[in-house]
matplotlib code that plots the C-alpha trace (Angstrom):
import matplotlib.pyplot as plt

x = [171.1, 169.1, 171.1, 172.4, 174.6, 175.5, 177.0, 178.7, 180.0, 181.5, 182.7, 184.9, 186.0, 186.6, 188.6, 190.8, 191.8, 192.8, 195.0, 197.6, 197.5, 198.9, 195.9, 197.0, 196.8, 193.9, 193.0, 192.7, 190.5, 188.5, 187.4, 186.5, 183.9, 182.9, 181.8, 180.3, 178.1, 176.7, 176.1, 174.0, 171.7, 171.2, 170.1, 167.5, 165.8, 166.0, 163.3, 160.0, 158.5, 160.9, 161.8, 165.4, 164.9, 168.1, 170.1, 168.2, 169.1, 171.6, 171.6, 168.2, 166.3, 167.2, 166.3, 163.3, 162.4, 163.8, 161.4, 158.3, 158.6, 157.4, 154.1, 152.6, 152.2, 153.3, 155.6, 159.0, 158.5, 155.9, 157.7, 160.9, 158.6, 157.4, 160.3, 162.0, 159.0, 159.0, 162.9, 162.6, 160.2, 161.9, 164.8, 163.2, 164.4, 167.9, 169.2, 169.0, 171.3, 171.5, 171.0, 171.2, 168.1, 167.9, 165.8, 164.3, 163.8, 160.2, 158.1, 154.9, 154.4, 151.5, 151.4, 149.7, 148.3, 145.7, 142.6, 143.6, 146.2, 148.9, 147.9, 148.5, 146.8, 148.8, 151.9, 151.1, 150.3, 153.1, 155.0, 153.0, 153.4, 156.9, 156.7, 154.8, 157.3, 160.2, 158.5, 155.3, 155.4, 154.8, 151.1, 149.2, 146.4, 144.2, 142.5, 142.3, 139.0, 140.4, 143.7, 142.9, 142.6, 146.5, 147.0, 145.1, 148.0, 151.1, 150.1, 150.0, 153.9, 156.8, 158.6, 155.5, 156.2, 153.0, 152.4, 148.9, 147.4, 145.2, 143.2, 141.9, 144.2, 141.8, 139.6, 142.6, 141.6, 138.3, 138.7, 140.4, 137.9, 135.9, 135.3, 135.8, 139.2, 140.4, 143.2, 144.4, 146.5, 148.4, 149.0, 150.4, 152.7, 153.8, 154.4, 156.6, 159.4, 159.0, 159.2, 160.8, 157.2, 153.2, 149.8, 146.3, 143.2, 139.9, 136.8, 135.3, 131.5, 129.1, 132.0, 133.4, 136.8, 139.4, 141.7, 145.3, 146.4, 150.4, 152.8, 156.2, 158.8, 156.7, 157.9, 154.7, 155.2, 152.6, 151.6, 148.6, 146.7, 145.4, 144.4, 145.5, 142.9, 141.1, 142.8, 141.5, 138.9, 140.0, 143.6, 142.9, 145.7, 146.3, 147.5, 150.0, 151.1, 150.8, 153.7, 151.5, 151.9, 156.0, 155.8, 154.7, 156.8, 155.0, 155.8, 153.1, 153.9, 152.4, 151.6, 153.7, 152.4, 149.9, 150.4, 146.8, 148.2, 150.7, 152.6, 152.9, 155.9, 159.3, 159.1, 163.4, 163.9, 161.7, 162.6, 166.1, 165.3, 163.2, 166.2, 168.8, 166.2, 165.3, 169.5, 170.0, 167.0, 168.9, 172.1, 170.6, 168.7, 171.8, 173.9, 171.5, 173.0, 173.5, 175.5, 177.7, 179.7, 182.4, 184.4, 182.5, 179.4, 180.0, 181.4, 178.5, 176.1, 177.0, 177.0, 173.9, 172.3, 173.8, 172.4, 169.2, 168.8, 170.2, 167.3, 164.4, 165.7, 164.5, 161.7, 157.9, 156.2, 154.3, 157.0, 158.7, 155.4, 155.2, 159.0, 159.9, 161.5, 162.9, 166.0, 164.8, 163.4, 167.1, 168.4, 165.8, 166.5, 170.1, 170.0, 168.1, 170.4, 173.2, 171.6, 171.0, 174.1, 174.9, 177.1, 177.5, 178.6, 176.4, 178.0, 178.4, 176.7, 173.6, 173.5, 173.9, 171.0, 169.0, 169.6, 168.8, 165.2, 164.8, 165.5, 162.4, 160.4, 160.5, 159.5, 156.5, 155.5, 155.2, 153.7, 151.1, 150.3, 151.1, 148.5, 146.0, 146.8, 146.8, 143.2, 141.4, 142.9, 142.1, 138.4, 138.3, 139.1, 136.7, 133.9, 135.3, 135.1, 131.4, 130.3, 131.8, 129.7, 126.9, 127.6, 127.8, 131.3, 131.8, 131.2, 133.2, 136.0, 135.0, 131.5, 132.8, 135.3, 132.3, 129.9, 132.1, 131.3, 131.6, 133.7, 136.6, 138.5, 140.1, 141.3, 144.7, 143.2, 141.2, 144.0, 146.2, 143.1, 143.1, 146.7, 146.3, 143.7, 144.7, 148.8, 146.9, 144.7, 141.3, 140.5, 141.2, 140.8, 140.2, 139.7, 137.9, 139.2, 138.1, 137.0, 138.6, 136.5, 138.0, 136.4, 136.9, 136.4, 136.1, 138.5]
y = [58.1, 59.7, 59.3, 62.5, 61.5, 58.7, 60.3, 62.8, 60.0, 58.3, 61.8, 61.8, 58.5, 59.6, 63.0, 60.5, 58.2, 61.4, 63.3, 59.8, 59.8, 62.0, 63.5, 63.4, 59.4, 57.3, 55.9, 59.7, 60.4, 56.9, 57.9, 61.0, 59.9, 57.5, 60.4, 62.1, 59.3, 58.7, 62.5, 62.5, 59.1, 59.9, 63.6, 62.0, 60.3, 64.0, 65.0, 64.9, 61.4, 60.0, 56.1, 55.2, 52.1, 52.5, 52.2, 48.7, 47.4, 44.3, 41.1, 38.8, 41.9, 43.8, 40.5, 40.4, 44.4, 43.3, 40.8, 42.3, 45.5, 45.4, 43.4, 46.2, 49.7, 49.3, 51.6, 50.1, 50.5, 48.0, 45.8, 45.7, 45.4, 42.6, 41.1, 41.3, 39.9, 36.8, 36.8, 36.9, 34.0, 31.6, 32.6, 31.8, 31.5, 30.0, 33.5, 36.6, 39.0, 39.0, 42.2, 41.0, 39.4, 37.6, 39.3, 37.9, 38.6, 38.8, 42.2, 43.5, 45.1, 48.0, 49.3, 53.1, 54.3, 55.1, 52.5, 51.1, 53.0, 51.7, 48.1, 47.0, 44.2, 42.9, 43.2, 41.3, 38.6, 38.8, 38.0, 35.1, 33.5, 33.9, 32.8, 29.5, 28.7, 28.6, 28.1, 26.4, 25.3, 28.7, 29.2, 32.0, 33.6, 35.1, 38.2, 36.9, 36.6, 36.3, 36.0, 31.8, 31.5, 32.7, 30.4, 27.7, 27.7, 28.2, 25.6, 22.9, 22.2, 23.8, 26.7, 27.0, 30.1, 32.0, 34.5, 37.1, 38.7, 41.8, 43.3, 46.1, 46.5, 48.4, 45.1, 44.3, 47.4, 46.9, 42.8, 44.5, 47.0, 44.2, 42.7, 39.2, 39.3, 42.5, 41.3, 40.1, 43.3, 43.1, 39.0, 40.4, 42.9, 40.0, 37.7, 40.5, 39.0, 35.8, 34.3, 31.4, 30.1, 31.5, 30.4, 31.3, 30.2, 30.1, 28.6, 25.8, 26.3, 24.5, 24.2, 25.2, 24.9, 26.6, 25.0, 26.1, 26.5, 26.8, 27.4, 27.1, 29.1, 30.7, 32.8, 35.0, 38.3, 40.3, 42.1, 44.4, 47.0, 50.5, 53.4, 56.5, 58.1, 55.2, 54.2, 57.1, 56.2, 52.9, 53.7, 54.9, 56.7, 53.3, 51.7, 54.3, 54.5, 50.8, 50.1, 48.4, 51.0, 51.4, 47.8, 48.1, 48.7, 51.3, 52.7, 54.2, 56.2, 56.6, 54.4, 53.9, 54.9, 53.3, 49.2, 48.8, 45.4, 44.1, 41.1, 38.1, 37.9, 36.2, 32.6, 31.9, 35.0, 34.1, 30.4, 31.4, 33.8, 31.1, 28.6, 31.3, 31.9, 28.5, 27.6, 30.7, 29.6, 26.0, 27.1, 28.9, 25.8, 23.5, 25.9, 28.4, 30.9, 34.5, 36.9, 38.9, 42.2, 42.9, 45.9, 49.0, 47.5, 47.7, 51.0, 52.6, 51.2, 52.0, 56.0, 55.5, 54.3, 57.2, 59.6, 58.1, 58.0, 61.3, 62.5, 60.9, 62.5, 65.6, 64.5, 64.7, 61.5, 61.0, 61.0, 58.4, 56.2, 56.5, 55.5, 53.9, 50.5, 52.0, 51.1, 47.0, 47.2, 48.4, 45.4, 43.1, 44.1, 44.2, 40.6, 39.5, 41.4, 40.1, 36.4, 36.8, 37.4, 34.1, 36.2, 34.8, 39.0, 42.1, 43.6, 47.1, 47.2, 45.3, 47.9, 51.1, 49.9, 48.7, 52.0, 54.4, 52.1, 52.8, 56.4, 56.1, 53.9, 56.5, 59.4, 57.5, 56.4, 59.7, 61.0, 58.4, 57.9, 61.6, 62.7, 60.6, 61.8, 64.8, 64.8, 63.1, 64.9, 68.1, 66.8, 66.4, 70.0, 71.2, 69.1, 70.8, 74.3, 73.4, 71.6, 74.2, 76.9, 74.8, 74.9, 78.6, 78.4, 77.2, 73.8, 70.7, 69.0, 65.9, 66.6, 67.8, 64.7, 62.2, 64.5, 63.5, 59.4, 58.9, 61.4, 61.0, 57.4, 57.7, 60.4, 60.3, 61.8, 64.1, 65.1, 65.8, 67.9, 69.8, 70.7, 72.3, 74.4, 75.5, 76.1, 78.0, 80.4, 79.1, 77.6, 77.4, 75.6, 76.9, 75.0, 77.2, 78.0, 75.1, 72.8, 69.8, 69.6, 71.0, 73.7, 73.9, 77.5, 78.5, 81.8]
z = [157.8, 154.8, 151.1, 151.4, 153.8, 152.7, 149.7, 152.3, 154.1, 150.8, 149.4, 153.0, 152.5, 148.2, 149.5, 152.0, 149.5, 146.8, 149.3, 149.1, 145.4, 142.2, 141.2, 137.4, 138.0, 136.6, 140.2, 141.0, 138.3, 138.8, 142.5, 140.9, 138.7, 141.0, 143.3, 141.0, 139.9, 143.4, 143.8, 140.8, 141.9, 145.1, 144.5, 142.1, 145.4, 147.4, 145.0, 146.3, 146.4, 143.8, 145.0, 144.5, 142.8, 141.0, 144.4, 144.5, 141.3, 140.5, 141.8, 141.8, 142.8, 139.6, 137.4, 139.3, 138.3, 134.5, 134.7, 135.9, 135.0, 131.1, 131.9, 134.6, 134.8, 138.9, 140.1, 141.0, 144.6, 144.7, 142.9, 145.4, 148.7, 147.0, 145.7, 149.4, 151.0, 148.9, 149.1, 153.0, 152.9, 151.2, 153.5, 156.8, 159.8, 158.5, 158.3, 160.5, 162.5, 165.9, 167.8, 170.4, 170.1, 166.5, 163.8, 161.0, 157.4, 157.6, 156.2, 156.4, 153.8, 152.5, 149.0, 148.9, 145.3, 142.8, 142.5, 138.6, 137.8, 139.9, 139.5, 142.9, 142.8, 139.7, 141.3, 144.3, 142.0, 140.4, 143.6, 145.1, 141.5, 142.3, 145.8, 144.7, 142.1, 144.9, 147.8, 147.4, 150.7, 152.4, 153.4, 151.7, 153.9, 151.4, 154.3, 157.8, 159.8, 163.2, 165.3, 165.5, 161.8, 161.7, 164.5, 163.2, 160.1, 162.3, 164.3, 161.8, 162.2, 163.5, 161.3, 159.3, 157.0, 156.1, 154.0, 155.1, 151.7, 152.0, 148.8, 151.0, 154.1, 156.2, 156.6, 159.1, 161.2, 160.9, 162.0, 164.6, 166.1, 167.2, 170.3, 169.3, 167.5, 169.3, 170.0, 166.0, 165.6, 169.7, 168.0, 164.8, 166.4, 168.5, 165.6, 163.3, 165.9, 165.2, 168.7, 169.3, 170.9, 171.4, 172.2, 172.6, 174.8, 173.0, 174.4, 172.3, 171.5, 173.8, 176.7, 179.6, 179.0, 177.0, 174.2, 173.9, 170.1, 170.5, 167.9, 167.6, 165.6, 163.1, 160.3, 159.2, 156.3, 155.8, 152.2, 151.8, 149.3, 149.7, 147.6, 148.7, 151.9, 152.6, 155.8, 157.4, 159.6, 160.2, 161.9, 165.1, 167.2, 169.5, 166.3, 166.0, 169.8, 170.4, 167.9, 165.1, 162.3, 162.6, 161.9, 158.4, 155.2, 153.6, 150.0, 147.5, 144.2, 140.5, 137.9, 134.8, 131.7, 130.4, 128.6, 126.5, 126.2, 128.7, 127.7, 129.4, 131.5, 129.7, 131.1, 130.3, 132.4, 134.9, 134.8, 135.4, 138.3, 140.3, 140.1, 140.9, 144.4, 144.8, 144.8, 147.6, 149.4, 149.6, 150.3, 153.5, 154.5, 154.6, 156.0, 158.5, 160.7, 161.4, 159.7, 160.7, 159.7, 157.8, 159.3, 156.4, 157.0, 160.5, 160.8, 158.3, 161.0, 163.7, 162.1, 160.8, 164.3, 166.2, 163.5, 164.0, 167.7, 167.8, 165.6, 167.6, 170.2, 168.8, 167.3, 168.2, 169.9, 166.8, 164.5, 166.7, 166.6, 162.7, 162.2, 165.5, 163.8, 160.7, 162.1, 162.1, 158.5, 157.7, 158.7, 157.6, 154.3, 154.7, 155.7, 152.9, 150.1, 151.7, 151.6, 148.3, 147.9, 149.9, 151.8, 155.9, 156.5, 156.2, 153.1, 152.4, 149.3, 150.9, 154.0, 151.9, 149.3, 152.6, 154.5, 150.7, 151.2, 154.6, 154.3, 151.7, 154.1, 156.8, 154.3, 153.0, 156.4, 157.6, 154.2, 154.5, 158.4, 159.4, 157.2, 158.3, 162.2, 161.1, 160.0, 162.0, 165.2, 163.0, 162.6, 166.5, 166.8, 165.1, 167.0, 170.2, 168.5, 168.0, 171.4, 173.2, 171.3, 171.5, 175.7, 175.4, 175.5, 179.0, 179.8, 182.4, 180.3, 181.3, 179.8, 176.7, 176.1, 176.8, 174.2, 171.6, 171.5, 167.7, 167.2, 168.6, 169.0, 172.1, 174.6, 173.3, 170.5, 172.3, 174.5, 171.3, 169.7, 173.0, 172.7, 169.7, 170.2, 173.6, 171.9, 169.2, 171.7, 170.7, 174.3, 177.3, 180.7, 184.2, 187.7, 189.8, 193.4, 195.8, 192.9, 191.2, 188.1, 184.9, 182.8, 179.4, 177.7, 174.2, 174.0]

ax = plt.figure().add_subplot(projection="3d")
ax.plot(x, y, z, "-o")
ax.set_aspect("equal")
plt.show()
């Protein structure tokens, strides 16, 4: 459900309520203005790449902004990933909506922007101050080195909450591409659900058997670091159709103008927002359970789930990859505004803000990860244009695809690359008559 219609849906529910009343009244006139002020903030978001941070003000979040936002020149979307990160790890797993499988209020999390100018690396440690001043017992994993070093922490007790920390998130891809911790990224897309139990084998140095490390209960959130283009290269287009990539919150924008001299941050207004989250985060803890719905919130759901299956239905396969689980970050962030708001319901106000930051989420994923598809497919193609002419313009598929090595990452990629070029007329292929092998042909 994008924030258009949204404000469609409220104008209906605006034009029901006026047709029972005397439109001279001051109710009348009240639902009025109330429409028109949601018209005019959420046509601000329709413009391009504008956040809607002032959908997600109010409550802790909007002391949290109040307080942060003087000191760094971070754009506002940074901040809020942030903030619901932290928020969703002092929450735990004492609160989560059941669907029908529970889901957590855990994030991972990727900020997207200028080296410098949109001090990402400020804001991040503006949040983990936050997150050891209410939750100091939450784990911080500075970077990770290997799928048993994440293990290694989970491991260390039941319902260990742990928080991974990337200054440059391509090192994750890059820890990934190797043989010996291939298979970090398939235990991270695993662990975004929080299962109730894992484990993994390793073999101990010197022997010839294998050690189980199992954890149980684990609550892990994810926050990395990028400036703009330098993922490409290290995403590969298994990343993206294995699931991995529509499992991360991404947001990006601009920097603030500049602060020669940034103050320190208010210590009464951020003494007084710690207790306010350390009090929610104990309320939760004596009293954990799933929420539920209250009848809006349920009925603006279930819309906004229809609209959104309806449209993957018509969407490309790589559009679905990009923004498969926008639909889960929804609620994961519904669940922890309406935990903040100690609230054992999904409120409506936590679901509309949650589903305005979604809408954004799915935007900036595909601004961000369609791109980088994009180009590195496009970069494929034109190593085909050139092996081909290098073959004379004939040569076995097969031989082609394995000419590439480097230069292409998998054959999905390849196979996509082909697709274009064949769609656009550039090449073709041709089986001859009594042959099975596949000739590729530059048109």
């Amino acid at each position: 459900m994008t924030p258009t219609e949204i404000a469609e849906e409220r104008f209906a529910e605006i034009r029901d309520a006026h047709a029972t009343l005397d439109p001279t009244s001051d109710e009348a006139r009240g639902l009025l203005t109330e429409a028109l002020q949601i018209r005019q903030k959420i046509e601000k978001t329709r413009r391009a790449g504008e956040f809607p941070s002032e959908i997600l003000h109010g409550g802790l979040l909007g002391e949290y902004l109040e307080a942060v936002g003087p000191v760094t020149q971070a754009p506002d979307s940074y901040h809020v990933l942030n903030f619901l990160t932290v928020a969703g790890l002092t929450l735990g797993r004492n609160i989560w909506v059941q669907t029908p499988e529970p889901i957590y209020p855990n994030l991972y999390g990727l900020l997207i922007g200028q080296t410098a100018t949109t001090k990402k690396t400020t804001a991040v440690r503006l949040a983990r101050r936050l997150l050891r001043d209410v939750a100091p017992e939450v784990v911080t994993l500075p970077g990770v080195v290997s799928t048993e070093s994440v293990y290694d922490v989970l491991a260390v007790q039941p319902r260990t909450r742990a928080l991974i920390v990337f200054d440059e998130f391509r090192a994750l891809f890059s820890i990934g591409k190797r043989q010996s911790t291939g298979d970090l990224i398939p235990k991270l897309g695993s662990l975004y659900y929080c299962p109730d139990y894992d484990a993994i084998n390793r073999r101990e140095p010197g022997k010839e058997t294998k050690r189980t490390t199992e954890i149980h209960e684990p609550f892990l959130s994810m926050i990395g670091n990028s400036p703009s283009g330098w993922l490409e290269g290290e995403i590969t287009s298994g990343h993206i159709a294995g699931g991995f990539v529509n499992r991360i919150c991404t947001v990006y924008g601009e920097g603030k103008s500049a602060i020669p001299f940034p103050p320190p941050v208010d210590q009464g207004r951020w003494s007084r927002l710690a207790a306010s989250l350390k009090e929610v985060a104990a309320y939760w803890a004596q009293n954990p359970g799933a929420i539920g719905w209250n009848a809006d919130a349920k009925g603006m759901y279930e819309r906004y789930y229809k609209q959104t299956d309806a449209a993957r239905r018509k969407q490309d396969d790589r559009t679905t990859e990009i923004t498969g689980r926008v639909d889960e970050h929804t609620l994961k962030i519904g669940v922890i505004l309406s935990g903040l708001e100690r609230s054992r319901t999904m409120t409506r106000d936590a679901l509309s803000r949650a589903i305005l930051f979604g809408s954004y989420l799915e935007g900036a994923a595909l601004h961000i990860f369609g791109n980088i598809t994009a180009s590195a497919v496009g970069r494929v193609e034109t190593k085909i244009i050139e092996r081909l002419r290098g073959y004379g313009g004939r040569v076995k598929k097969r031989q082609l695809q394995n000419s590439l090595n480097g230069g292409c990452r998998d054959a999905g990629e390849f196979n996509r690359a082909w697709w274009n070029l064949n769609e656009g007329g550039r090449v073709r292929q041709e089986t001859p008559d009594g042959s099975r092998e596949v000739w590729a042909v530059l048109v």
